[in-house]
C-alpha positions as a Markdown table, in Angstrom:
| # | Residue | x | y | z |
|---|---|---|---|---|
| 1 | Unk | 60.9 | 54.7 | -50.1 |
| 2 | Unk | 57.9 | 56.0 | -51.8 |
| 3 | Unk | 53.7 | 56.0 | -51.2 |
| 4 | Unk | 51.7 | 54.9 | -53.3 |
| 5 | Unk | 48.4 | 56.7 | -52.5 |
| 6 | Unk | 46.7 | 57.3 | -56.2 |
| 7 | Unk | 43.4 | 57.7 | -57.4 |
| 8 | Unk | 42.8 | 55.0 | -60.3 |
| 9 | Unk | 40.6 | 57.4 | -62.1 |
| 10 | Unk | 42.0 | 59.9 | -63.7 |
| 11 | Unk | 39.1 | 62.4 | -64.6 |
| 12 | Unk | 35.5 | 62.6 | -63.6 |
| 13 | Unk | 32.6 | 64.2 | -64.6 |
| 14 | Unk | 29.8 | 63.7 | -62.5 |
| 15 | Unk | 28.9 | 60.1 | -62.1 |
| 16 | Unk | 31.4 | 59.3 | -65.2 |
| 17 | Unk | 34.8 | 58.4 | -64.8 |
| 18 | Unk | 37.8 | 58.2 | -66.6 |
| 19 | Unk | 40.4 | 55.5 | -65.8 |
| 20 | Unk | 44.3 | 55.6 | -66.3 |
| 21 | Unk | 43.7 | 52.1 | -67.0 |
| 22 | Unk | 41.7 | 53.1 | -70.0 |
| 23 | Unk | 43.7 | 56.2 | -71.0 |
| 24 | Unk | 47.1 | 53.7 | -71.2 |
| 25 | Unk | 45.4 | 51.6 | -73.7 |
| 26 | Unk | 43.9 | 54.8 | -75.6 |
| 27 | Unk | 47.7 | 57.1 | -75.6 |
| 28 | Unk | 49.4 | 53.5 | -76.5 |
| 29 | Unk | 47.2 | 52.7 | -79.3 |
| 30 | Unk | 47.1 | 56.2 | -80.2 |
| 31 | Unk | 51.5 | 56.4 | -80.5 |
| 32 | Unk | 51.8 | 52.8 | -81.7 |
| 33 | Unk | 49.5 | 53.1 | -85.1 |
| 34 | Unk | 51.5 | 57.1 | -85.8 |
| 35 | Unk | 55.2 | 55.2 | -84.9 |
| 36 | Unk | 53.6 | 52.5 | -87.8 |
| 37 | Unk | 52.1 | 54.9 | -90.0 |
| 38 | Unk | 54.8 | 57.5 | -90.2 |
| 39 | Unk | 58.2 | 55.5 | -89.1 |
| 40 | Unk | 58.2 | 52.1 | -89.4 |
| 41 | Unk | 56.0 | 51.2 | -91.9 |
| 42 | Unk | 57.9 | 51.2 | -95.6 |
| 43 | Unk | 55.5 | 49.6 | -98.0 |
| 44 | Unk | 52.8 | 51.9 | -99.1 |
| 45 | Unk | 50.2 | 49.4 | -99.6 |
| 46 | Unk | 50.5 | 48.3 | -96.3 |
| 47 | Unk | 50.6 | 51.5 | -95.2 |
| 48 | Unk | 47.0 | 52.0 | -96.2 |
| 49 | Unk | 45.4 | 48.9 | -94.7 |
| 50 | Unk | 47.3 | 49.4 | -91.7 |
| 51 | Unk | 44.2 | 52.1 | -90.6 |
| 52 | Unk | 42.1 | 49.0 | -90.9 |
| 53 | Unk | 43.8 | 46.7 | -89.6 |
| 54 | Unk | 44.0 | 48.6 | -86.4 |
| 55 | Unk | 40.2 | 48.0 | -86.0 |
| 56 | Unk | 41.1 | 44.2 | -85.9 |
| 57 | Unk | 43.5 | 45.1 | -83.5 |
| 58 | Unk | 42.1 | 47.1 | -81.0 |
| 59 | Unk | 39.3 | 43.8 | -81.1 |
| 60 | Unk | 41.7 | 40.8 | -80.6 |
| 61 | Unk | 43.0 | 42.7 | -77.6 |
| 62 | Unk | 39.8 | 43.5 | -75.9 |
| 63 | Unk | 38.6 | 40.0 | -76.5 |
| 64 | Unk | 42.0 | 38.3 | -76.4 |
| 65 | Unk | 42.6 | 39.5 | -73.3 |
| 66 | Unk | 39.3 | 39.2 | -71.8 |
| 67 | Unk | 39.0 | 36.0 | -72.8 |
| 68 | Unk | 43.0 | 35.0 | -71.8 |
| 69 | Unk | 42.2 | 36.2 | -68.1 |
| 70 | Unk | 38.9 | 34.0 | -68.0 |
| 71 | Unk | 40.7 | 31.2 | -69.2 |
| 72 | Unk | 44.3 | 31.4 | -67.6 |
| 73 | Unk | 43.9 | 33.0 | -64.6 |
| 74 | Unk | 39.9 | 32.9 | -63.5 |
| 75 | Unk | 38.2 | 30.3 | -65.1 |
| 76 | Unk | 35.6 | 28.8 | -61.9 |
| 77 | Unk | 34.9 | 32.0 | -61.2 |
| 78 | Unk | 33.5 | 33.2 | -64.4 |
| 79 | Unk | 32.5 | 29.3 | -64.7 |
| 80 | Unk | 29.9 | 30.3 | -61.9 |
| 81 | Unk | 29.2 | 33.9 | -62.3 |
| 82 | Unk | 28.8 | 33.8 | -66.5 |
| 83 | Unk | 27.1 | 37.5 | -67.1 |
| 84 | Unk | 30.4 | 38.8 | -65.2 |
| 85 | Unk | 32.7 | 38.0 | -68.7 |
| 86 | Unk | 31.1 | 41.0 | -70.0 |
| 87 | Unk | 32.0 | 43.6 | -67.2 |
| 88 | Unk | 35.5 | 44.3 | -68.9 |
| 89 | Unk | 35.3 | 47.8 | -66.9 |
| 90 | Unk | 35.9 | 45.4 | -63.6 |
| 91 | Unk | 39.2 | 44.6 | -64.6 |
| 92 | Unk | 40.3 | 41.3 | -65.3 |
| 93 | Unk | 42.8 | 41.1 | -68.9 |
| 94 | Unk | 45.8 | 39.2 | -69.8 |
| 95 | Unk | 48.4 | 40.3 | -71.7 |
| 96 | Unk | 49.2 | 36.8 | -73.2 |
| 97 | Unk | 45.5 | 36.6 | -73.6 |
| 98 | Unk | 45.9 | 39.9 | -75.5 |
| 99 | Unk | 48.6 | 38.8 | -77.8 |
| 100 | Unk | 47.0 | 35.4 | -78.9 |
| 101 | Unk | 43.9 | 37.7 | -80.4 |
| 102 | Unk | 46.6 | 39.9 | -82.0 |
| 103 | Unk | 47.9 | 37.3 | -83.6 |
| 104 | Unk | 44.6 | 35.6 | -84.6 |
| 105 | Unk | 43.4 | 38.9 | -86.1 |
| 106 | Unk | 46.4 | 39.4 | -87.6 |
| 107 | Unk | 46.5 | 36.4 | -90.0 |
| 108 | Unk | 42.4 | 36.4 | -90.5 |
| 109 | Unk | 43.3 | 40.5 | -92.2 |
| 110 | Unk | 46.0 | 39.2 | -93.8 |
| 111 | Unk | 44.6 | 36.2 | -95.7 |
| 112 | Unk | 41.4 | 38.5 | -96.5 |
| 113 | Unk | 43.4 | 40.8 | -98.2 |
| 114 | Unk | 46.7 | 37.9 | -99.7 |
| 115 | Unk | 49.3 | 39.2 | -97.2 |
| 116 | Unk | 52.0 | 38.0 | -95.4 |
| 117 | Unk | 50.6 | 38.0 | -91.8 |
| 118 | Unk | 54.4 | 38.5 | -90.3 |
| 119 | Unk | 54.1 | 42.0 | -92.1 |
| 120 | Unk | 51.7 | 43.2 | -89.8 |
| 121 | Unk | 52.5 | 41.0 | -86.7 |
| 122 | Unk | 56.3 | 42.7 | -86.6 |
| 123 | Unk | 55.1 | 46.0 | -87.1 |
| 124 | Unk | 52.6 | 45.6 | -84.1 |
| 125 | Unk | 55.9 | 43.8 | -82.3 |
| 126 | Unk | 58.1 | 46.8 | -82.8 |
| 127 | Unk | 55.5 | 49.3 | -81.2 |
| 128 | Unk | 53.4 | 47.0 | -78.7 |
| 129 | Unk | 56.3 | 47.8 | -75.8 |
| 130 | Unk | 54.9 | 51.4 | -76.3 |
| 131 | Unk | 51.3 | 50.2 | -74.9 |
| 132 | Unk | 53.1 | 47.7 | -72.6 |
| 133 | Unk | 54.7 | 51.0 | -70.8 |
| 134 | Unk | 51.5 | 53.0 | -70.3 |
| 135 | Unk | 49.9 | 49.8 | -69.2 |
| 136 | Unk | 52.2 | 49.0 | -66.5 |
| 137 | Unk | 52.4 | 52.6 | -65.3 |
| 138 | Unk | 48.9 | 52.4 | -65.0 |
| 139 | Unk | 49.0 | 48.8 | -63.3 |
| 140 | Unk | 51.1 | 51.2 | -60.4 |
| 141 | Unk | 48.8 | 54.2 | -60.2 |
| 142 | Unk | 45.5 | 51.4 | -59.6 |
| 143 | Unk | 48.2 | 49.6 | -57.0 |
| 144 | Unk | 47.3 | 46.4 | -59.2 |
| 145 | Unk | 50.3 | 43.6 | -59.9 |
| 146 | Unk | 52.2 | 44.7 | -57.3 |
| 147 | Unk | 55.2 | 42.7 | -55.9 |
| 148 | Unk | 56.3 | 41.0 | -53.1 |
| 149 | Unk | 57.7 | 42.5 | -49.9 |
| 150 | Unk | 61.4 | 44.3 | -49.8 |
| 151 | Unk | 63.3 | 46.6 | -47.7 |
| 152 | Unk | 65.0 | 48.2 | -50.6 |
| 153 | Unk | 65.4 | 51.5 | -50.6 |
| 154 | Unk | 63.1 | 52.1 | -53.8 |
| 155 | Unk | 60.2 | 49.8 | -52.1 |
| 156 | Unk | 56.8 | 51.1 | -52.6 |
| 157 | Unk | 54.2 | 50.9 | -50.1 |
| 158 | Unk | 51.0 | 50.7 | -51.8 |
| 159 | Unk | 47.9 | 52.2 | -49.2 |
| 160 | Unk | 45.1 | 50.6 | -51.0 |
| 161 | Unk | 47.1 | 47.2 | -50.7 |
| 162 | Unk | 48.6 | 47.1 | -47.0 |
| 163 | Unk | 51.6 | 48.6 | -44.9 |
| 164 | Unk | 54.3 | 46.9 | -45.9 |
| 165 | Unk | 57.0 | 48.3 | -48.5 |
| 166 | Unk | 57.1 | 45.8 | -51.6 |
| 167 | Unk | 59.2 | 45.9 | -54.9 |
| 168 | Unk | 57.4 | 48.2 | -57.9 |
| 169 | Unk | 56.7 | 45.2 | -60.4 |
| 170 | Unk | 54.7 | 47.1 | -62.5 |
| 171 | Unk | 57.3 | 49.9 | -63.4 |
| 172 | Unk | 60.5 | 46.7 | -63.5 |
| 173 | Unk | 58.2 | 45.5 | -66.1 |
| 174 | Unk | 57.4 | 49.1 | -67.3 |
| 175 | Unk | 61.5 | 49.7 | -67.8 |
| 176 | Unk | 62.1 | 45.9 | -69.2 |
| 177 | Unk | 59.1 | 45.2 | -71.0 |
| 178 | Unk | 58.5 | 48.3 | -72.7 |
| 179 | Unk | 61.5 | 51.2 | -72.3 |
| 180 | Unk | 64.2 | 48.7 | -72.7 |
| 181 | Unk | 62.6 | 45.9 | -75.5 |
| 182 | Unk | 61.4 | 49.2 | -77.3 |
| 183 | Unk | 65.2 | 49.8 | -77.7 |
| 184 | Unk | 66.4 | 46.1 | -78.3 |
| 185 | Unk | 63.4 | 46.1 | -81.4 |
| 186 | Unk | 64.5 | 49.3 | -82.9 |
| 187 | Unk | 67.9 | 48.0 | -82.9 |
| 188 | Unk | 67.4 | 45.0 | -84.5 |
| 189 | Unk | 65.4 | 47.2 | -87.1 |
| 190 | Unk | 67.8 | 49.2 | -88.1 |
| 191 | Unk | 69.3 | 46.0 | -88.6 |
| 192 | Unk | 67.1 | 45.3 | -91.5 |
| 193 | Unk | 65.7 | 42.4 | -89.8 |
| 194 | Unk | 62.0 | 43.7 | -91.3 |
| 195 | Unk | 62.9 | 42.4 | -94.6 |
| 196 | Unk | 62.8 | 39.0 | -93.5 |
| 197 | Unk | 59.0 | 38.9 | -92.1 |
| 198 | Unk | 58.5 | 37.0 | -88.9 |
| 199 | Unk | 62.1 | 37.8 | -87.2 |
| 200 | Unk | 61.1 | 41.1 | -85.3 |
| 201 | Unk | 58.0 | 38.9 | -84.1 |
| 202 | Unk | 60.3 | 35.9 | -82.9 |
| 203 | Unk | 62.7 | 38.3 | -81.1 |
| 204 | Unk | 59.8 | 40.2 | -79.5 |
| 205 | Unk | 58.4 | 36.9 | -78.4 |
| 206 | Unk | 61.8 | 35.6 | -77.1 |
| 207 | Unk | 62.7 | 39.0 | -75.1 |
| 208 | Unk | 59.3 | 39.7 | -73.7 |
| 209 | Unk | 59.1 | 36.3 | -72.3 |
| 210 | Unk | 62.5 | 36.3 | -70.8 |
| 211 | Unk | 61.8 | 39.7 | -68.6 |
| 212 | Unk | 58.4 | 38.8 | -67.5 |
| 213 | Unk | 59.8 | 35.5 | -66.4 |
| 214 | Unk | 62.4 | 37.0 | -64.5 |
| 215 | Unk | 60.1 | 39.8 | -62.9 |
| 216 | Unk | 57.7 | 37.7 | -61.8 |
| 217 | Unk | 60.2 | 36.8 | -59.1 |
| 218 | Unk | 59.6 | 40.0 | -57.4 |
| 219 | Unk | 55.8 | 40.0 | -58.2 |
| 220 | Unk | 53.1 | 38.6 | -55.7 |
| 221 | Unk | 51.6 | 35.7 | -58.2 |
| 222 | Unk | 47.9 | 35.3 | -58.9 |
| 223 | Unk | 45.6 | 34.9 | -55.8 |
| 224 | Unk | 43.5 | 32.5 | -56.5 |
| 225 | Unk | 46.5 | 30.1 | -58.4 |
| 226 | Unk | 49.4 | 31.3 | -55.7 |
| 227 | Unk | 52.7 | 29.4 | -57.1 |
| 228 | Unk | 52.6 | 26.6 | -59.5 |
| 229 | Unk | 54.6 | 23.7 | -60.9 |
| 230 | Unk | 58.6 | 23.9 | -59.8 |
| 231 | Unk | 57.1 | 27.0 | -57.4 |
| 232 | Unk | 56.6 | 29.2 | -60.5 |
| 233 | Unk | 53.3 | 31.6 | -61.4 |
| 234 | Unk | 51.3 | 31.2 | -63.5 |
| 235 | Unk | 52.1 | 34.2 | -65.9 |
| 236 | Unk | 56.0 | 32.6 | -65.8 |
| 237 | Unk | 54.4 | 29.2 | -67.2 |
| 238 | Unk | 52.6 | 31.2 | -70.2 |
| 239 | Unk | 55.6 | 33.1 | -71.0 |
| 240 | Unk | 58.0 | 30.0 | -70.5 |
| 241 | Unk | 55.4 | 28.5 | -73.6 |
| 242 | Unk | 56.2 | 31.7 | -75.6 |
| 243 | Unk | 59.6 | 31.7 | -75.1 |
| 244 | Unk | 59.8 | 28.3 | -77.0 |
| 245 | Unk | 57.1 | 29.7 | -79.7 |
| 246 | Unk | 59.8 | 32.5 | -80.0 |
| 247 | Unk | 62.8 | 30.5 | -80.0 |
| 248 | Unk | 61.1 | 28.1 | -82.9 |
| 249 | Unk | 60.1 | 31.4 | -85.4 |
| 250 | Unk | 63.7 | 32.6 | -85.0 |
| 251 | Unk | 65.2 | 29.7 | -85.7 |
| 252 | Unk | 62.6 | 28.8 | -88.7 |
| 253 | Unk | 62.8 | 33.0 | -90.0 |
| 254 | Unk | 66.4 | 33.2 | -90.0 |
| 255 | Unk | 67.3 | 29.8 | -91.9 |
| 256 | Unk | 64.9 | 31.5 | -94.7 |
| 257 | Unk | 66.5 | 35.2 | -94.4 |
| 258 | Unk | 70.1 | 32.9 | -95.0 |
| 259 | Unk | 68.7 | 31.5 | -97.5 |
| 260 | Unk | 67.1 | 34.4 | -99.5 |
């Protein structure tokens, strides 16, 4: 079994600090847009908006997810305490929320500039598990989304949390939600499945879902929701609704590839 006893920020200089937090969304950024740029990304003219479009990414996460933790997962609090929206260095994003602004910005740059939005979307797809990784390893350094209690031998106990030993959610979902659907997405693109535009996206939608689902088993759920309908969080309801968005743009982008 293993302590869990880190410091949250990773470098300060005077009264300044430095956050993992904040250095996982930097490195995965940072690796996703070269992995687009110098891998993944075929079509040259996509290849030069893509530095663009990363501005409109990096935006529909940070307000995406702000703005999905308000409204899933805290909305009488910020209801009440308005001007606290804005303290983003406080904590408080969703990764769902994260995804919807990806997705909005993603089909805003694409009709500004007559593209097919699904060209950008599976190219974010194929590196986002990258970002998910560093995230979740820095979800377990700040002892944040941790799961519930366990007497396996890997259970962690997390100091700033309490004494007890409790499963590692945040590297599960570290292994499954970035390592591993990393793998599954570059498989499936090797596969040629980026010709037909939209099927990378619907298979990142439908694999994503499925491990956070499971995971969430072993994670303590959201304090203020607790468990929801049929005992389930509130994270497993969101990625339940994805799953379905998933299954549907499979279904829909393969009849098409068949048919092209």
């Amino acid at each position: 079994m293993f302590i869990n006893n880190f410091d949250p920020v990773a470098i300060q200089v005077y009264s300044i600090e430095i956050r993992w937090y904040s250095l996982a969304y930097i490195i995965g950024i940072l690796i996703g847009w070269v992995l687009s740029k110098k891998i993944f990304i075929s079509n040259q003219d996509l290849r030069e908006r893509f530095d663009d479009f990363i501005t409109y990414v990096i935006l529909g996460i940070i307000i995406g997810g702000r703005l999905g933790y308000i409204f899933f997962y805290n909305p009488e609090y910020y209801l009440n305490n308005l001007l606290d929206i804005f303290k983003i260095w406080q904590g408080g994003m969703s990764f769902h929320g994260g995804l919807i602004g990806i997705i909005v910005v993603s089909f805003w740059f694409s009709k500004k500039h007559n593209d097919n939005a699904f060209n950008y979307l599976d190219i974010v797809s194929l590196v986002a598990p990258v970002g998910i990784f560093f995230g979740r390893i820095a979800n377990f350094i700040n002892s944040e989304l941790y799961g519930i209690k366990t007497d396996l031998p890997w259970g962690v106990k997390f100091v700033n949390v309490d004494s007890f030993f409790r499963h590692p959610s945040q590297l599960y979902e570290a292994l499954f939600e970035g390592l591993i659907l990393f793998l599954i997405l570059l498989y499936f693109r090797n596969k040629n499945f980026l010709k037909t535009p939209g099927l990378i996206s619907s298979l990142f939608l439908i694999f994503y879902s499925v491990f956070r689902f499971v995971i969430e088993f072993f994670r303590v759920p959201d304090e203020q929701f607790g468990y929801l309908f049929l005992n389930l969080t509130m994270g497993q309801i969101i990625s339940f609704v994805f799953l379905l968005i998933g299954i549907y743009l499979f279904i829909t982008r393969y009849e098409f590839k068949k048919k092209s």
